[in-house]
C-alpha positions in Angstrom: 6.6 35.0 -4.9 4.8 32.4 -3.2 4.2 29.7 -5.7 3.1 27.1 -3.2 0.2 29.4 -1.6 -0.5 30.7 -5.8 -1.3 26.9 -7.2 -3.6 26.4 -3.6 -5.3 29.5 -4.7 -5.7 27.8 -8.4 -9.1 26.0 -9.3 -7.9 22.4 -10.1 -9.5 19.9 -12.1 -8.5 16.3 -11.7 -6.8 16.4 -15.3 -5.5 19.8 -15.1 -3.8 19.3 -11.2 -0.9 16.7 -12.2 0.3 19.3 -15.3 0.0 22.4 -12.7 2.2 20.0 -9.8 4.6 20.0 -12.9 4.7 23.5 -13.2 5.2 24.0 -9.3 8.2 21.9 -9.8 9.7 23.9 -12.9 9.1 27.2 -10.8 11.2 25.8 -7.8 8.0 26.2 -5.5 8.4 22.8 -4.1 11.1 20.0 -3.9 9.1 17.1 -3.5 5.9 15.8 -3.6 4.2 12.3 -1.2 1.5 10.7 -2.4 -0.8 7.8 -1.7 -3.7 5.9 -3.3 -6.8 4.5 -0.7 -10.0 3.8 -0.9 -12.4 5.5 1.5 -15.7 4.3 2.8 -18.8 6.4 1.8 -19.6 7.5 5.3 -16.0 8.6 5.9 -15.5 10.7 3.7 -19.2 12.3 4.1 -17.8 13.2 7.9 -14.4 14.4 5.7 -16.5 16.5 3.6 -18.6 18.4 6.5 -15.3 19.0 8.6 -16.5 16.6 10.9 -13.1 14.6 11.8 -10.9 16.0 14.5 -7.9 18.1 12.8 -9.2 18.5 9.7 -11.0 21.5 7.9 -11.7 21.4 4.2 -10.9 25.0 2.6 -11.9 24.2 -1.0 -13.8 21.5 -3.0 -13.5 21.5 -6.7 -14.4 19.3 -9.4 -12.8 15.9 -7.3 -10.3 17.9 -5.7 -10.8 18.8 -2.2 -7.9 20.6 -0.3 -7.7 20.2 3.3 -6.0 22.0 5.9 -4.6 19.7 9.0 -3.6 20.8 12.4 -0.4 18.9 14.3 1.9 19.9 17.4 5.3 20.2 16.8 6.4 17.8 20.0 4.9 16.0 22.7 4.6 18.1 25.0 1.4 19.9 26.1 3.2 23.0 25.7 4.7 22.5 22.1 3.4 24.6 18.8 0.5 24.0 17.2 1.0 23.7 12.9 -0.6 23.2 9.7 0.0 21.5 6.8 -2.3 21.1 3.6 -2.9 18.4 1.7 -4.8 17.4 -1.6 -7.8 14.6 -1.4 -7.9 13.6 -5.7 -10.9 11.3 -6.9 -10.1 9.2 -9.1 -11.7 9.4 -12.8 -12.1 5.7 -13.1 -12.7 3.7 -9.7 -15.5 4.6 -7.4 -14.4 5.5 -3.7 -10.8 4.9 -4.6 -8.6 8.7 -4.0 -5.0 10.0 -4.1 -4.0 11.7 -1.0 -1.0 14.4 -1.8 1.0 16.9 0.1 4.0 18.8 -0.3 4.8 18.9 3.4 7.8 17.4 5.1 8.4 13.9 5.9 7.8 14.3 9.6 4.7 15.3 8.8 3.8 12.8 6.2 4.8 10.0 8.5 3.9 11.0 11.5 0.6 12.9 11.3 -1.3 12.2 7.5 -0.1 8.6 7.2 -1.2 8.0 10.5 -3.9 9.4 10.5 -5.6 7.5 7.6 -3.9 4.0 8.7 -5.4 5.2 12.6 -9.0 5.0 10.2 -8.9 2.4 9.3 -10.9 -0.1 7.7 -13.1 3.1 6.8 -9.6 3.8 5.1 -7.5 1.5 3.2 -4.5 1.5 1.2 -2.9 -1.4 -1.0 -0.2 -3.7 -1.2 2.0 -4.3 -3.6 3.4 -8.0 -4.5 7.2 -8.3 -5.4 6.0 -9.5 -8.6 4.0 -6.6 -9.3 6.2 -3.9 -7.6 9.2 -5.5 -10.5 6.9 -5.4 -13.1 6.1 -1.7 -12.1 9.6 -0.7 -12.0 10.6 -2.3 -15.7 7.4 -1.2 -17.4 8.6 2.4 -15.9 11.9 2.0 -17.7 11.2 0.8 -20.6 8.4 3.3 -21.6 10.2 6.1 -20.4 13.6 4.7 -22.0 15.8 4.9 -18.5 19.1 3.4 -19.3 20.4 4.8 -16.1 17.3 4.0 -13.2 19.5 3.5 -10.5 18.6 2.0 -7.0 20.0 4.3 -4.3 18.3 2.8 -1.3 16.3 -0.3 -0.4 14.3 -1.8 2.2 14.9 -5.5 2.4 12.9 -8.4 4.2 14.9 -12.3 3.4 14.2 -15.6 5.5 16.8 -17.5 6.7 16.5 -21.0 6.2 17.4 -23.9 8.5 15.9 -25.8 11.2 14.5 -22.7 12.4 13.1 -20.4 9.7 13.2 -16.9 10.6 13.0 -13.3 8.7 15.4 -10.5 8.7 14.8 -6.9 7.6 17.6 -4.5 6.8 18.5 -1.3 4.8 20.7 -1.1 2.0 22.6 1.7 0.1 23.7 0.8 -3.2 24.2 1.5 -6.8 22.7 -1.3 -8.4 21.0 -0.6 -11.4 17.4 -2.5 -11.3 18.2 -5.7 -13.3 21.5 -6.3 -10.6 18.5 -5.3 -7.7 16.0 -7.4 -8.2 18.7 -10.1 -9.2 20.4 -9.9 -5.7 17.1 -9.7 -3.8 15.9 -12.9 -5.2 19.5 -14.6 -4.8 19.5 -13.2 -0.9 15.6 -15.3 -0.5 14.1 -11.8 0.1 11.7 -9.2 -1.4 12.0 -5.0 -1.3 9.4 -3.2 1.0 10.6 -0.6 -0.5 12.7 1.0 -3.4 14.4 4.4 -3.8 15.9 5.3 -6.9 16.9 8.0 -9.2 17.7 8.6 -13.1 17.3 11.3 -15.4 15.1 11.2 -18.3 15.5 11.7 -21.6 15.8 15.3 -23.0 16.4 16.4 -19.2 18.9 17.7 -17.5 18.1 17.3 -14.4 18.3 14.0 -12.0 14.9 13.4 -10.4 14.7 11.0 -7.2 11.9 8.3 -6.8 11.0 6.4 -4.1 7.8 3.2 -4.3 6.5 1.0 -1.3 4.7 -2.0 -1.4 1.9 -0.2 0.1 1.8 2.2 -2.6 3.7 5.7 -1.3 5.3 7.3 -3.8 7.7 10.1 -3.3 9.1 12.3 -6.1 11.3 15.7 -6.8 9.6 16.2 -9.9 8.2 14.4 -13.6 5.1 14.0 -11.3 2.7 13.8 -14.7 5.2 10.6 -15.6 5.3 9.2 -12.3 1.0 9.1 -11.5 0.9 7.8 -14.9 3.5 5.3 -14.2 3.0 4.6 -10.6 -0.4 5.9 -9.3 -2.7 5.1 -11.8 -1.4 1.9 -12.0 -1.6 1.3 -7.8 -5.3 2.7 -8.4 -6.0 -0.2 -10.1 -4.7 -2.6 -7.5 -6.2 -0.9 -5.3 -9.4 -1.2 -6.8 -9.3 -5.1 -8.5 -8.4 -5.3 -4.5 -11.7 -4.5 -3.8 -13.4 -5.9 -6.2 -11.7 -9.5 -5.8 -12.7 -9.4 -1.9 -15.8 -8.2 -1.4 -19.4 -10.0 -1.0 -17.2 -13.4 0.4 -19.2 -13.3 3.7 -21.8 -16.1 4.3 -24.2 -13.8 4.6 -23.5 -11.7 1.5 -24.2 -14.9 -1.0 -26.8 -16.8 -1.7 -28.3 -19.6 0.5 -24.7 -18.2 2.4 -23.4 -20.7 0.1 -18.9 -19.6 0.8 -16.7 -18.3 -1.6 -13.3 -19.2 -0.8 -10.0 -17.9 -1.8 -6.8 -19.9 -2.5 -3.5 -18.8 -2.6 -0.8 -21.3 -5.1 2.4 -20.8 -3.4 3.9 -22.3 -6.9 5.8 -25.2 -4.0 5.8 -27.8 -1.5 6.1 -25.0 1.2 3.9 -26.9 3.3 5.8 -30.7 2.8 7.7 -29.9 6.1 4.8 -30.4 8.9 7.1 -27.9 11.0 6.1 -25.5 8.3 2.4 -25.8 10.0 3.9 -24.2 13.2 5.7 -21.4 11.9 2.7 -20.9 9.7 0.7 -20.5 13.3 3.2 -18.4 14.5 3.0 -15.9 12.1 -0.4 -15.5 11.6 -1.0 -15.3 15.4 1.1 -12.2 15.2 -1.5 -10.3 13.1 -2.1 -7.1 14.9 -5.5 -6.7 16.0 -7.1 -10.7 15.6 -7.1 -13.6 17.0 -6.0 -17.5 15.8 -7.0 -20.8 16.9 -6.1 -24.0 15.8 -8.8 -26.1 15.3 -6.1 -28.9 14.1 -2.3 -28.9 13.1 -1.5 -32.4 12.2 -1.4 -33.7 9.6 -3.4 -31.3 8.4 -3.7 -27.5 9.1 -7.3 -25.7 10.0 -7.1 -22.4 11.8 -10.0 -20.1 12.6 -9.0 -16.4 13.2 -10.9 -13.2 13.6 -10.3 -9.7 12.7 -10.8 -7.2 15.9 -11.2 -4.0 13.5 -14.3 -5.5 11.8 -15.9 -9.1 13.3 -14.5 -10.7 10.2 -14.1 -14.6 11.0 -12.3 -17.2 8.2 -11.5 -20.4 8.2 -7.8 -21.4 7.1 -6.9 -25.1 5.2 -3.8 -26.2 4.1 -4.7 -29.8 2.5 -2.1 -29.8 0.2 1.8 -29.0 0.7 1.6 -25.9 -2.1 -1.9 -24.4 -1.2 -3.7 -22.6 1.8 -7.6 -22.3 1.2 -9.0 -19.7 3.3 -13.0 -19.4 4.0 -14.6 -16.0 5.4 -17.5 -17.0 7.7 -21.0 -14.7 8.6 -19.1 -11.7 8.0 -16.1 -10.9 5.8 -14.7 -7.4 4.6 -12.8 -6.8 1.5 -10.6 -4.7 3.9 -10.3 -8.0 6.5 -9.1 -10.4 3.4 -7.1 -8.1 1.8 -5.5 -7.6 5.9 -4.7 -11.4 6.4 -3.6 -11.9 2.6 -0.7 -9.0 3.1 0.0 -10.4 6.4 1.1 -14.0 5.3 2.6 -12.4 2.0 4.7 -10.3 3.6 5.4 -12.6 6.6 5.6 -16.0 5.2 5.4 -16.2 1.5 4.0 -14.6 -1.6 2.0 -16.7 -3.9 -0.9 -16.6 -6.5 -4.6 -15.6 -5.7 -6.8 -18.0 -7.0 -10.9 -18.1 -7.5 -10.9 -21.3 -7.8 -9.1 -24.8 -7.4 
């Protein structure tokens, strides 16, 4: 029997879906499950809805659940098969215009054809990041509800800096048996952070090991427990998602009143900034931001950068006054999408540290 093709057939409500995914599992009908929280402009997904986005047909719409069917090649070539995969658009019960994306199709598709084309979307479709901090406090709240004496970490992505004269960054890939204490332990002890964990344990009353995987932009990837891990993982990445949102929006000039500006800070918790060289590798970074533009307005002894987002026409104003703080000011126009853009970027490429609304 064709379970797969039997639960697309199913009418799905958002609370009944996650137990029926269950159910798939226990039936062998699938191996594993990708998923993804964004959050999706209103006009977007009114073109989504009508079938009016190239490669994509919606077959059913029910109760916050549409399914829709995706068309692909198989290669490059002009010649090379056309495919389809399906995938599952959820709403979320809680947070307006926030949505899990689903499938059960491989990872070359997932990668290559539904990831991208919601990133390609983009800022009409965003997903989240993920801090070290938070992605650690994730992974221990998962084992200790779930009471996971064995969570082990099979496979990680790794970014560390190098210090020295010269401060550079390094990514790498390890395999590994730590379990998540010795992980996060190493990671901090090697100056770096994970982009991205795979793991596996097996849960109480269960015989059978299930395999996990979490990035910092919020995929998850599962062979099963799925009720556990959206409860765990994507409800929680919802919210981010969401306080994301929430935290970033109306910061434009032209949002407020008398376009009085509303700006962010970010507490590195140290002196990252004593070092004046820090001030050029600080430029260098953020010039790398795909899609914008920097200038330095000064770099000596203080830092004030102006840099603009292509995707939007978002424009902010970057301080550092102090050695453990960087103060950034949106201009006449600022997204919540654009902030939350340049925030990842200089977590991710220079340091994490703590969003503040205020000094």
């Amino acid at each position: 029997m064709d379970f797969l093709r039997l639960f697309y057939n199913i009418r799905h409500t958002p609370e009944s879906v996650i137990h029926d995914i269950d159910t798939l599992f226990a039936m062998g009908g699938v191996n594993e499950i990708r998923a993804f929280p964004c959050f999706l402009d209103k006009r977007f997904l009114g073109e989504l809805y009508k079938g009016e986005i190239e490669a994509l047909q919606p077959i059913s719409d029910e109760s916050g659940i549409t399914v829709f069917r995706q068309k692909y090649t198989s290669g490059k070539n002009k010649s090379s098969e056309f495919l389809t995969e399906l995938f599952l658009l959820i709403r979320s019960g809680i947070h307006e215009n926030v949505y899990t994306v689903l499938t059960f199709g491989s990872g070359y598709y997932f990668n290559r054809f539904l990831l991208s084309f919601f990133k390609k979307h983009y800022p009409d479709a965003s997903m989240t990041f993920i801090t070290h901090k938070k992605l650690e406090q994730l992974m221990n709240s998962f084992r200790t509800q779930y009471s996971l004496s064995d969570l082990t970490i099979t496979r990680a992505s790794v970014k560390s800096r190098v210090e020295g004269n010269n401060r550079k960054f390094m990514s790498s890939v390890i395999w590994s048996d730590f379990n998540l204490d010795e992980a996060f332990r190493w990671v901090y002890e090697e100056n770096g952070w994970f982009q991205k964990l795979a793991f596996e344990t097996t849960f109480p009353q269960s015989m059978r090991r299930v395999q996990i995987s979490l990035s910092r932009q919020g995929i998850v990837k599962a062979t099963g427990k799925f009720a556990v891990i959206f409860d765990a993982f994507l409800r929680p990445i919802e919210q981010i998602l969401y306080r994301n949102v929430e935290q970033f929006s109306r910061r434009a000039r032209m949002d407020v009143y008398e376009r009085n500006i509303r700006p962010l800070y970010i507490d590195f918790g140290s002196g990252i900034f004593d070092n004046k060289e820090e001030n050029q590798k600080f430029i260098s970074i953020l010039k790398k931001m795909k899609a914008s533009a920097t200038s330095v307005i000064h770099a000596n002894p203080y830092l004030n950068l102006s840099t603009i987002d292509y995707y939007d026409g978002s424009i902010y104003d970057l301080w550092v006054l102090e050695a453990n703080r960087l103060i950034i000011v949106p201009q006449m126009k600022s997204t919540h999408q654009a902030l939350k853009r340049i925030i990842n970027h200089i977590f991710d490429n220079f340091a994490e540290g703590q969003i503040l609304e205020n000094e």
